[in-house]
GUTIKOL-7432 format. One record per residue (C-alpha): residue in one letter; x, y, z. Coordinates in nm, 3 decimals, always signed. Layout:
 code       u       v       w
    a       X       Y       Z
...
//
This chain:
 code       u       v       w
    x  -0.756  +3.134  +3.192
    x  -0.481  +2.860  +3.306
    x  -0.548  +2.495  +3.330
    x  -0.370  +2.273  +3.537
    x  -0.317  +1.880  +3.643
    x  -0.141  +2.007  +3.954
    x  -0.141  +2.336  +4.164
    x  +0.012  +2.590  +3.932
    x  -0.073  +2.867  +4.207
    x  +0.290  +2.954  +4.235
    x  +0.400  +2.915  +3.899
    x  +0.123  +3.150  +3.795
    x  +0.258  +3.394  +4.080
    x  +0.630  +3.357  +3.956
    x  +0.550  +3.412  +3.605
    x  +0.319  +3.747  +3.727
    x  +0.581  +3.922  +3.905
    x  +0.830  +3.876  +3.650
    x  +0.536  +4.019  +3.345
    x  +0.396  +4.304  +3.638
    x  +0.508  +4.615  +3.810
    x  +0.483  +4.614  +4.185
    x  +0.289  +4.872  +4.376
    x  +0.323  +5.083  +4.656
    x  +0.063  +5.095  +4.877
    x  -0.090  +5.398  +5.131
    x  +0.152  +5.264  +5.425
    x  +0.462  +5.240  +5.187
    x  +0.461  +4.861  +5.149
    x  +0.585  +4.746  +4.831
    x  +0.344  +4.512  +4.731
    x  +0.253  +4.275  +4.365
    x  +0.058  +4.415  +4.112
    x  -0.210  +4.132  +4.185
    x  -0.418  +3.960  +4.439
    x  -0.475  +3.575  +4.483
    x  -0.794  +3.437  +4.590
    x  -0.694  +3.096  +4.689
    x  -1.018  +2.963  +4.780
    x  -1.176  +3.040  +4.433
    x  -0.831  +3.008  +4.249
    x  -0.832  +3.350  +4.085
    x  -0.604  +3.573  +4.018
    x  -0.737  +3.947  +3.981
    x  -0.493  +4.220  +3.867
    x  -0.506  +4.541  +4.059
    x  -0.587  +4.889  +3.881
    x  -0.314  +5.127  +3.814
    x  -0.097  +4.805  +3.666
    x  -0.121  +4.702  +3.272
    x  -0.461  +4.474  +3.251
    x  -0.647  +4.601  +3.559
    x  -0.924  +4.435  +3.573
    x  -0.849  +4.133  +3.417
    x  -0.866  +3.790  +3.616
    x  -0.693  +3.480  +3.543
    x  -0.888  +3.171  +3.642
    x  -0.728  +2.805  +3.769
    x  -0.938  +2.464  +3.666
    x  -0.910  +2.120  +3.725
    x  -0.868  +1.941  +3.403
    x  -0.982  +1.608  +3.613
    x  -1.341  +1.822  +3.676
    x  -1.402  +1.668  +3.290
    x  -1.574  +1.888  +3.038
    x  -1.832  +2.025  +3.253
    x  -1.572  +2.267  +3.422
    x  -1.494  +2.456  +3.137
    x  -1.851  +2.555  +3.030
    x  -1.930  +2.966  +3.006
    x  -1.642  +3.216  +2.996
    x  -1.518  +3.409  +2.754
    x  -1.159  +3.426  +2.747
    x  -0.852  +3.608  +2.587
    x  -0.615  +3.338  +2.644
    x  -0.598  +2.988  +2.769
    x  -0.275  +2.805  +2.873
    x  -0.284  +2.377  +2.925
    x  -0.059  +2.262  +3.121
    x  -0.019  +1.907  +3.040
    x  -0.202  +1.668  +2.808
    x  -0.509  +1.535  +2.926
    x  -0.521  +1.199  +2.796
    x  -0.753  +0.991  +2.623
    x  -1.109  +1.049  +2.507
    x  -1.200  +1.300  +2.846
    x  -0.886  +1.505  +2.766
    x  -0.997  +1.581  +2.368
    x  -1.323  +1.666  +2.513
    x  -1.199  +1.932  +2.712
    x  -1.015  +2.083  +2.449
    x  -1.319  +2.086  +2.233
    x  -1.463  +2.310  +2.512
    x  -1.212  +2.526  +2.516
    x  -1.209  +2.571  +2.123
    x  -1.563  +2.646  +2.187
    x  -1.481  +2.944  +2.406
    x  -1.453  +3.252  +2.180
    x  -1.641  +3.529  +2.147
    x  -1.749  +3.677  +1.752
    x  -1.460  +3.896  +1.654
    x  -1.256  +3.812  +1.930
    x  -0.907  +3.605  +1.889
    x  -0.857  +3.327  +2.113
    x  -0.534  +3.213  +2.170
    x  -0.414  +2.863  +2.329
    x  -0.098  +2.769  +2.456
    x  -0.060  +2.349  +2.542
    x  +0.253  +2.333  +2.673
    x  +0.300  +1.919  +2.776
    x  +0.556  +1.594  +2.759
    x  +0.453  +1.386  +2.476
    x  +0.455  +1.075  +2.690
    x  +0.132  +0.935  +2.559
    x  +0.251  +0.839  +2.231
    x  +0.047  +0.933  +1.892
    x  -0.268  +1.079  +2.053
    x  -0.516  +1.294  +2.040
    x  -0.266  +1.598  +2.064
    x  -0.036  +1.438  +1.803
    x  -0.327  +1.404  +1.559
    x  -0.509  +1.817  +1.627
    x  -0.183  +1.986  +1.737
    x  +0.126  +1.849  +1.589
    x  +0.128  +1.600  +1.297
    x  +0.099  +1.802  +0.933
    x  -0.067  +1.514  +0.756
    x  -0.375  +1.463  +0.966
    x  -0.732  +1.522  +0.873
    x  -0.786  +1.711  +1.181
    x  -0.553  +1.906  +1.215
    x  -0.619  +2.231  +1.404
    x  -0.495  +2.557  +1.154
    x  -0.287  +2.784  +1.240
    x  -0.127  +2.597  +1.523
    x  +0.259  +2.682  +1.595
    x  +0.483  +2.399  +1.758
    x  +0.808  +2.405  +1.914
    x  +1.006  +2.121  +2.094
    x  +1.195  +2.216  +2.382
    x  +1.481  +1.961  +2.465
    x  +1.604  +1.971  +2.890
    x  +1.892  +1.984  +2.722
    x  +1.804  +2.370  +2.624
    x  +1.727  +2.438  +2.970
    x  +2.044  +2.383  +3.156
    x  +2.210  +2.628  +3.403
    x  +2.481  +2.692  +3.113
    x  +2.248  +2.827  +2.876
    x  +2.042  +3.045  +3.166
    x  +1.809  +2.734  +3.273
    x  +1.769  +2.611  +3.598
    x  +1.838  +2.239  +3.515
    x  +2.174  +2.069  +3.603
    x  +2.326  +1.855  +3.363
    x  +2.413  +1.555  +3.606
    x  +2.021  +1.514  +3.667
    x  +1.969  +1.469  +3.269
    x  +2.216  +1.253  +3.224
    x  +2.079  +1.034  +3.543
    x  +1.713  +1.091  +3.372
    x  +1.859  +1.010  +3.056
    x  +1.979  +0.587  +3.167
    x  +1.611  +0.543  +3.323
    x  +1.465  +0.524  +2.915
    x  +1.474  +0.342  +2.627
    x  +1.581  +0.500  +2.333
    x  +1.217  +0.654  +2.219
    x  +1.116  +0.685  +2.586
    x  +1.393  +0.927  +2.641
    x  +1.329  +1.121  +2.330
    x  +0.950  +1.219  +2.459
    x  +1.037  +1.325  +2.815
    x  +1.439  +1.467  +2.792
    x  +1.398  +1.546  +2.369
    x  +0.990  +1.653  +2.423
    x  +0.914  +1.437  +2.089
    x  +0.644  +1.251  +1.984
    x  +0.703  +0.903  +1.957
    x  +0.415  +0.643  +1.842
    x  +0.493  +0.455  +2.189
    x  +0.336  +0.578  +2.523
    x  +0.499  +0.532  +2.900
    x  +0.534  +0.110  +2.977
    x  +0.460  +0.014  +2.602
    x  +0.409  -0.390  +2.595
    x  +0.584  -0.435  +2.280
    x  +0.967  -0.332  +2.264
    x  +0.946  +0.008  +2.090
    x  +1.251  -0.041  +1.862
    x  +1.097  -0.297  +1.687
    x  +0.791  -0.158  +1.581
    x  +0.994  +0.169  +1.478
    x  +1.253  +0.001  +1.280
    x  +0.969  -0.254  +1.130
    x  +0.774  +0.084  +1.037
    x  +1.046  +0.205  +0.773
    x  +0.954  -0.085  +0.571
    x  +0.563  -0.148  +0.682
    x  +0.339  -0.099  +0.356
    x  +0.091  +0.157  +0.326
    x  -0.149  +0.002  +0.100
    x  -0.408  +0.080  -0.156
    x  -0.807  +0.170  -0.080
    x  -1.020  -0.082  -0.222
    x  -1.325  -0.317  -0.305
    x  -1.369  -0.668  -0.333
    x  -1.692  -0.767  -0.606
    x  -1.832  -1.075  -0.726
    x  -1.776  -1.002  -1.083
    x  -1.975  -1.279  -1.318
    x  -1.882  -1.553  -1.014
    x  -1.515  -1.375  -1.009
    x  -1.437  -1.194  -0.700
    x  -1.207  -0.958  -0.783
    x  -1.033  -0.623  -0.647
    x  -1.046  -0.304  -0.748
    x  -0.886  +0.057  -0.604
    x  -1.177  +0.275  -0.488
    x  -1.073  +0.577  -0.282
    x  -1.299  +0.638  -0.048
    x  -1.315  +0.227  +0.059
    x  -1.267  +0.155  +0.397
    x  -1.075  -0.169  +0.308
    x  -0.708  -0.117  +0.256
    x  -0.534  -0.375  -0.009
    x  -0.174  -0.474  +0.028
    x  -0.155  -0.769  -0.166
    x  -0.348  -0.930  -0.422
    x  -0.423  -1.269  -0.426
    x  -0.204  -1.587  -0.532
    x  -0.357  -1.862  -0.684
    x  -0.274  -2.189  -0.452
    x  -0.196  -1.975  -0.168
    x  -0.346  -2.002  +0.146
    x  -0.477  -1.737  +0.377
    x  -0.649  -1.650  +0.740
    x  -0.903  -1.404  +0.792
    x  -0.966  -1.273  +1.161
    x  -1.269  -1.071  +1.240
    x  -1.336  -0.903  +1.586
    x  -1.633  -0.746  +1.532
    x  -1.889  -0.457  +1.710
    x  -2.197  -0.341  +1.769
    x  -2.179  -0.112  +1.487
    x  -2.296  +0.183  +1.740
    x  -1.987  +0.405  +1.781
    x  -1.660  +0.345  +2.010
    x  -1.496  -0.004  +1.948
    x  -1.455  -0.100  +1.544
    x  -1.538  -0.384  +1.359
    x  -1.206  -0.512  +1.238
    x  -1.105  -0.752  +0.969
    x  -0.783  -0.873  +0.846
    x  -0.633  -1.117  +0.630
    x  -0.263  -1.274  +0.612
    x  -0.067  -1.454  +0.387
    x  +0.034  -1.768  +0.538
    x  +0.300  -1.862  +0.344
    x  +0.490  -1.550  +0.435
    x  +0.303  -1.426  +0.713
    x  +0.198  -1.087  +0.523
    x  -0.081  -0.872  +0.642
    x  -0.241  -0.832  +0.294
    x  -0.618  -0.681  +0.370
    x  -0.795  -0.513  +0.644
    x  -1.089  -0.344  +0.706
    x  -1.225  -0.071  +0.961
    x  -1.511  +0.066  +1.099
    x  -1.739  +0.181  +1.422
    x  -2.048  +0.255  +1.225
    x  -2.152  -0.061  +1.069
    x  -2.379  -0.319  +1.158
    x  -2.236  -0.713  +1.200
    x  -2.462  -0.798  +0.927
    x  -2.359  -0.543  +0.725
    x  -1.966  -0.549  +0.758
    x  -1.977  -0.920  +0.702
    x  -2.167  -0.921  +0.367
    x  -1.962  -0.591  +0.242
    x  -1.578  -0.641  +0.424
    x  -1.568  -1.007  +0.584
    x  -1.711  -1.290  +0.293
    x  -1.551  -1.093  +0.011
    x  -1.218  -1.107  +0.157
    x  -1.219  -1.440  +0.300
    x  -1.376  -1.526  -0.117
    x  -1.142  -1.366  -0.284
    x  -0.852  -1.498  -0.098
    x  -0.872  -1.855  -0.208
    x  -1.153  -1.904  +0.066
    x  -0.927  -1.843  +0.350
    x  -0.995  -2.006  +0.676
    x  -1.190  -1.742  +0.888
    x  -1.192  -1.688  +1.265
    x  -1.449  -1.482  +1.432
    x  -1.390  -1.329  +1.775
    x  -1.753  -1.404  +1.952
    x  -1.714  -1.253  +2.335
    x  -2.006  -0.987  +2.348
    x  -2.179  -0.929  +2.055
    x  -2.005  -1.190  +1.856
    x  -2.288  -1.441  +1.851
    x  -2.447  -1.172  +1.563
    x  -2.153  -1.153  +1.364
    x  -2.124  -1.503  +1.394
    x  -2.504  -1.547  +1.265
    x  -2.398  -1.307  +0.962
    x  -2.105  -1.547  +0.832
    x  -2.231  -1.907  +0.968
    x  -2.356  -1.971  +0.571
    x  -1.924  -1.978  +0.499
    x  -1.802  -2.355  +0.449
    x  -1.450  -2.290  +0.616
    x  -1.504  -2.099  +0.977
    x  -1.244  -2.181  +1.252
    x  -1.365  -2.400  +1.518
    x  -1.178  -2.412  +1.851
    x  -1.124  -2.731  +2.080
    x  -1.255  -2.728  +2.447
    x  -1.116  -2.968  +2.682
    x  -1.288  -3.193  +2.902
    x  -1.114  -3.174  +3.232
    x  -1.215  -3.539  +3.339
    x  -1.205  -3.665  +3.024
    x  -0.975  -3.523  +2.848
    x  -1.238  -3.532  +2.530
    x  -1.219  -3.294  +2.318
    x  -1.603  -3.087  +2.189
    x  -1.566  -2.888  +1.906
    x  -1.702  -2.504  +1.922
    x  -1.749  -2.266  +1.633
    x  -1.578  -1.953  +1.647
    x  -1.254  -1.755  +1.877
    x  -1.372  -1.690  +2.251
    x  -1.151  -1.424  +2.392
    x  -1.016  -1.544  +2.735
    x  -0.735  -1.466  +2.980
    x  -0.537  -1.752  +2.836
    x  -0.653  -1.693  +2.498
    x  -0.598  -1.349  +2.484
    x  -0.237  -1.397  +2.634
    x  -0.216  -1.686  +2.329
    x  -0.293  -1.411  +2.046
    x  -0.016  -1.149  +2.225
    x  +0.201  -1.359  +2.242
    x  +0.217  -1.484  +1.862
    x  +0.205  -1.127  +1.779
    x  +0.534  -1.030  +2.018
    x  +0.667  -1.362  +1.837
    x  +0.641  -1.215  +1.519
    x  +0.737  -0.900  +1.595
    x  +1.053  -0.982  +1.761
    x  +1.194  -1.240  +1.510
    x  +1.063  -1.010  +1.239
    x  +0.890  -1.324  +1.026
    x  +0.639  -1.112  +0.923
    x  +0.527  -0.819  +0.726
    x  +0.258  -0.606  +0.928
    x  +0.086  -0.309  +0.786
    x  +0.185  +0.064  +0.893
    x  -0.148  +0.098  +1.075
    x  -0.128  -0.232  +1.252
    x  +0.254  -0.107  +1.406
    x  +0.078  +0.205  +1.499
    x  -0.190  +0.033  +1.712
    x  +0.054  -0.162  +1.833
    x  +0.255  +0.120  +1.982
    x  -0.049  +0.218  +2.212
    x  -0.068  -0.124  +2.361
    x  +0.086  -0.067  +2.729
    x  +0.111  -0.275  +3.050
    x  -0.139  -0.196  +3.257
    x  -0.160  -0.354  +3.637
    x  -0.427  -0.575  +3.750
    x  -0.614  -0.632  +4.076
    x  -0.408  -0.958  +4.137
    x  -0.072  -0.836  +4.065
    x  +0.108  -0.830  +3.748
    x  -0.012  -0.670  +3.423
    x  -0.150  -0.751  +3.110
    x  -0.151  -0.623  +2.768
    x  -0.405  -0.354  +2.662
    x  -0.473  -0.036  +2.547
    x  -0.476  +0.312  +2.734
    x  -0.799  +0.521  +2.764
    x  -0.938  +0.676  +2.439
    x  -0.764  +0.424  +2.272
    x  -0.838  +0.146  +2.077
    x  -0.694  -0.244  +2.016
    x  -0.911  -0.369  +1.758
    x  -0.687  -0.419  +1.446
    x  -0.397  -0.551  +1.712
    x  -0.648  -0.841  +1.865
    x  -0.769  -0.911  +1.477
    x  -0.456  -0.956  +1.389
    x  -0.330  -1.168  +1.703
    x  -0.630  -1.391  +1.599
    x  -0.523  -1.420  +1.290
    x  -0.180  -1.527  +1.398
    x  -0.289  -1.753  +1.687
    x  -0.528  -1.975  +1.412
    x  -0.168  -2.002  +1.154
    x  +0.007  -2.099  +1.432
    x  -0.283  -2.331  +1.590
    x  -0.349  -2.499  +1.252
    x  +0.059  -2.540  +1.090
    x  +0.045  -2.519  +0.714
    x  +0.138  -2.854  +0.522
    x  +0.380  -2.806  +0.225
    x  +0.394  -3.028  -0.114
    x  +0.751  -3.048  -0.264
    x  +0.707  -2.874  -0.611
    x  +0.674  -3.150  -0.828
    x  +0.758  -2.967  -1.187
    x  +1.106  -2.895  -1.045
    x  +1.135  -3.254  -0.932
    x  +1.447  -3.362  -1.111
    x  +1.527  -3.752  -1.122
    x  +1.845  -3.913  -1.284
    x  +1.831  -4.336  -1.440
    x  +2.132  -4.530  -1.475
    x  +2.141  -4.926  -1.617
    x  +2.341  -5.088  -1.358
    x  +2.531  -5.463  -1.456
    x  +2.435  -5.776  -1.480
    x  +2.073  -5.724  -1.429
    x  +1.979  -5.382  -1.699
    x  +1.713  -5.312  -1.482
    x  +1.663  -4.950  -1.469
    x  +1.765  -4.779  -1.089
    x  +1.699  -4.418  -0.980
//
């Protein structure tokens, strides 16, 4: 069985009559070893060849799941990563495929030009929870496929290919690498690399009230990642964009350090109830550092994550404008807007690109899958590709949005405060 994004009616043919014999028919004509059924897309090879018998099958990968249900088959080749949530699917299907003491073997042959996904995480990347067994991978570089070496690609083309790119661009389509940024990434690529080298991993953990203490502790199956502990006199601001708690978008939370601007806490997950995150994830952070100032994202289901945390004596309220006016009303909580939401990606480009800050590894990695995608009116605007997910990246713009909203005041240290007296003539009065 072959898969295909595109017509691969003649590459199947080219590849068949270089594997099979020709035959010679009852009038003499010299004819190939198989016959093409373009209206069903099926390839059947003819008896008296190696495989008689056997038929090779075309599908549309766009058909969705449902295409590939039934069949047994020997071999599968994909050509070309289907992306997003639809594209894992498929392969699930096609995993599902085999028949009880029969090997299946799949071949994916693709251009890594959707960043880390789905593929990266079952095919490719050796420290992933799901990764597939037994899976073999090769990168094949244009460069290995040039009319020197016996390829059929000219040099001059590559090099022409090569100027269109940025520097990780150019490695997924010319060097056929992975890179953690997809095709029209928002945020400039070499950043986020180079600011990955030094992101911090940090530790699992829980946050208890301990004898009216809240404290930290490691815990290694906690959802909540630590990367700093708390300083006494420091302030902090929590961000929480929160879910239904039903599957497909996560509840995120995350803290930073607003003296330096250091992600130092998050929190992740799909499955949990408002309610529920809040009492477990959001109060104990926002408690245990120094009763940070917390935000809450309320477009959608917000208003019940808001009810879970509206007991906390330091929420963010926003201003809204009177247009007439000119009064301003206060409003509890973060409304997600056009402007807004351009507000909170732009403090995180800010950050990013003057390097003032000190993100987490798994915030970067989100942020790589944030591309420009067009809009009805013309333009584009910042968000994430299908099967992918912005949660931690719009937390964390939240976060940064409310620092910058609300500037930090700071008190000279006073203990260091050195001051000099002199007795000055006539008067012996003493002058600083």
């Amino acid at each position: 069985m072959a898969l295909r994004l595109k017509d691969q009616g003649p590459v199947i043919q080219e590849a068949l009559s270089r594997m099979l014999p020709y035959t010679r028919g009852k009038d003499g004509q010299i004819r190939p070893g198989w016959i093409y059924h373009k209206q069903s897309s099926v390839f059947e090879i003819k008896k008296g060849v190696p495989g008689a018998g056997s038929i090779i099958r075309l599908k549309q990968q766009e058909d969705g799941p449902a295409a590939f249900f039934g069949g047994r088959p020997l071999w599968i080749w994909v050509d070309e990563e289907k992306a997003g949530m639809v594209g894992e699917q498929i392969f699930n299907q096609l995993m599902a495929r085999t028949t009880p003491g029969q090997r299946l073997h799949i071949y994916v042959t693709m251009t890594p030009e959707h960043g880390f996904s789905w593929t990266y995480s079952r095919l490719y990347d050796q420290e992933s929870k799901t990764l597939i067994p037994n899976v073999f991978t090769h990168e094949v570089s244009k460069w290995d496929l040039t009319k020197e070496k016996g390829g059929y690609i000219d040099r001059a083309s590559i090099i022409l290919e090569e100027d269109k790119y940025d520097e990780y661009e150019r490695a997924a389509r010319v060097a056929g690498r992975f890179m953690p940024m997809g095709t029209s990434p928002f945020f400039r690529a070499t950043r986020i690399m180079k600011q990955m080298e030094e992101a911090p991993r940090g530790v699992p953990s829980v946050i208890d009230n301990v004898n009216g203490q809240w404290k930290a502790r490691e815990k290694e199956d906690s959802i909540a990642i630590l990367f700093q502990s708390r300083k006494s006199g420091h302030e902090y601001v929590v961000a929480w964009d929160p879910s239904s708690g039903v599957g497909g978008d996560s509840s995120v939370v995350v803290a930073f350090h607003r003296h330096t601007l250091a992600e130092v806490y998050h929190a992740s997950a799909d499955r949990i109830l408002p309610d529920e995150f809040a009492f477990k994830y959001v109060i104990p952070a926002c408690r245990y550092f120094n009763d940070a100032k917390l935000a809450v994202e309320i477009n959608g289901g917000g208003e019940a994550a808001l009810d879970a945390v509206r007991h906390y004596d330091n929420l963010y309220y926003r201003t809204i404008h009177d247009k007439v006016t000119i009064e301003g009303t206060q409003k509890i909580g973060w409304r997600t807007t056009d402007e807004t939401r351009r507000r909170l990606f732009d403090c995180l480009n800010k950050c990013l690109e003057e390097a003032t800050w000190k993100p987490s590894f798994e915030l970067l990695k989100q942020m790589g899958y944030v591309i420009k995608k067009p809009v009805d009116r013309g333009g584009f605007r910042p968000d994430h590709p299908d099967g992918k997910h912005d949660d931690h990246v719009v937390a964390a713009g939240i976060a940064l949005a409310v620092h910058f909203e609300e500037p930090m005041y700071y008190w000279p240290p006073v203990g260091r405060i050195a001051a000099r007296w002199e007795t000055r003539e006539p008067s012996g009065s003493l002058v600083p």
